[in-house]
N, C-alpha and C positions, 0 to 999 in steps of 0.2 A: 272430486278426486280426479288428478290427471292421469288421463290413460294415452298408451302411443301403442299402438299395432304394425309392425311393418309386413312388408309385403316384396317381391319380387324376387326373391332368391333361387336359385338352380343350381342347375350342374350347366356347366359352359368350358369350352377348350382353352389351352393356355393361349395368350392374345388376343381370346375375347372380351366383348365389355358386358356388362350387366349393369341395371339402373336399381337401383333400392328406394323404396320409401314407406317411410313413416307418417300414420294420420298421428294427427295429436288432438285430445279432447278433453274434455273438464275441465277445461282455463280458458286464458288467453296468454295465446300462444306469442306475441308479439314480446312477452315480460319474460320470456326463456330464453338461455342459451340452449340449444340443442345440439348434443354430438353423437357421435358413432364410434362406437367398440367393438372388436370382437377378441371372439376366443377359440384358439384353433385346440386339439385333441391335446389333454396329457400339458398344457399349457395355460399361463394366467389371462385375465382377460389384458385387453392391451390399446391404447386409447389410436385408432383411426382419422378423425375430422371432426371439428367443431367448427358452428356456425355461430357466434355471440349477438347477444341482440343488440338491436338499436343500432345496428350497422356496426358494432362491434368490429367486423372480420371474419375471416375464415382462417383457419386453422389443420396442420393437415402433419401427419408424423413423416417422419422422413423414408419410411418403408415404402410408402404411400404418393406420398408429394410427387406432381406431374404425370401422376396415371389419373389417383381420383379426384372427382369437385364435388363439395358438398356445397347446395342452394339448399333455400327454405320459401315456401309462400304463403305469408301470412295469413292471407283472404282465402286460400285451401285450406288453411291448418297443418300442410303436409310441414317435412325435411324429407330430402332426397341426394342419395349419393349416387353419382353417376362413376362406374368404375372400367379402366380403359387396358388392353394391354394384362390382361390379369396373369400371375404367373400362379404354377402348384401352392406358390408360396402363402397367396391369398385364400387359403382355404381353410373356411373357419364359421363357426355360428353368428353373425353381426348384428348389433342389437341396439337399436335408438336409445337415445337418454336426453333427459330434460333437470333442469338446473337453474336456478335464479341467485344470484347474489352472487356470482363466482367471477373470483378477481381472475386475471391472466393469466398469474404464475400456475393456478390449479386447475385448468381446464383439462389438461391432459388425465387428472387423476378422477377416478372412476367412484372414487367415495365421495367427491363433491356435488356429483348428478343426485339429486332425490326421486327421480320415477325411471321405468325402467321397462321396455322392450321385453316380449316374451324369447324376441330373436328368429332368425331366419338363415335358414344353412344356405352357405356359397361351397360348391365344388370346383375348383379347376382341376381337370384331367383331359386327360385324351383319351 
């Protein structure tokens, strides 16, 4: 059974960065896409970065795009989202997700991952 724990979350100032990651185990992690969601208070979850396999690409929503980069290392088992620039607006529980078989057009959508991150709170404040 695949599990993924992530790890690195805080509280950090607006234009700060924080780095996120996820182990990933019970597979082989090379045969997953792996992305990242979160879900801020009173709000859906809402798809962040994906990394597809097999050199796929990366993937990154437009809220997002040019602050954060999602890598993965396969001989780690990790994914990791390096986040740069953070505003209030990034403040939200963010939770790794794992996925195989997922065409393109559905990467952003959160019912096509099958495992799933317990999650990790990010703050921006001052």
């Amino acid at each position: 059974q695949v599990q993924l724990v992530e790890s690195g979350g805080g509280l950090v100032q607006p234009g700060g960065s924080l780095r996120l990651s996820c182990a990933f185990s019970g597979g082989t992690v090379s045969t997953y896409t792996l992305g990242w969601f979160r879900q801020a208070p009173g709000k859906e979850r809402e798809f962040v970065a994906t990394i597809r396999r097999y050199g796929g690409g990366t993937y990154y929503a437009d809220s997002v795009k040019g602050r954060f980069t999602v890598s993965r290392d396969n001989a780690k088992n990790t994914v990791d989202l390096q986040m740069k620039s953070l505003e209030p607006e990034d403040t939200a529980v963010y939770y790794c997700a794992a996925g195989r078989g997922i065409i393109l057009s559905s990467i952003y959508t959160d019912r096509q991952y099958d495992y799933w991150g317990q999650g990790t709170q990010v703050t921006v404040s001052s």
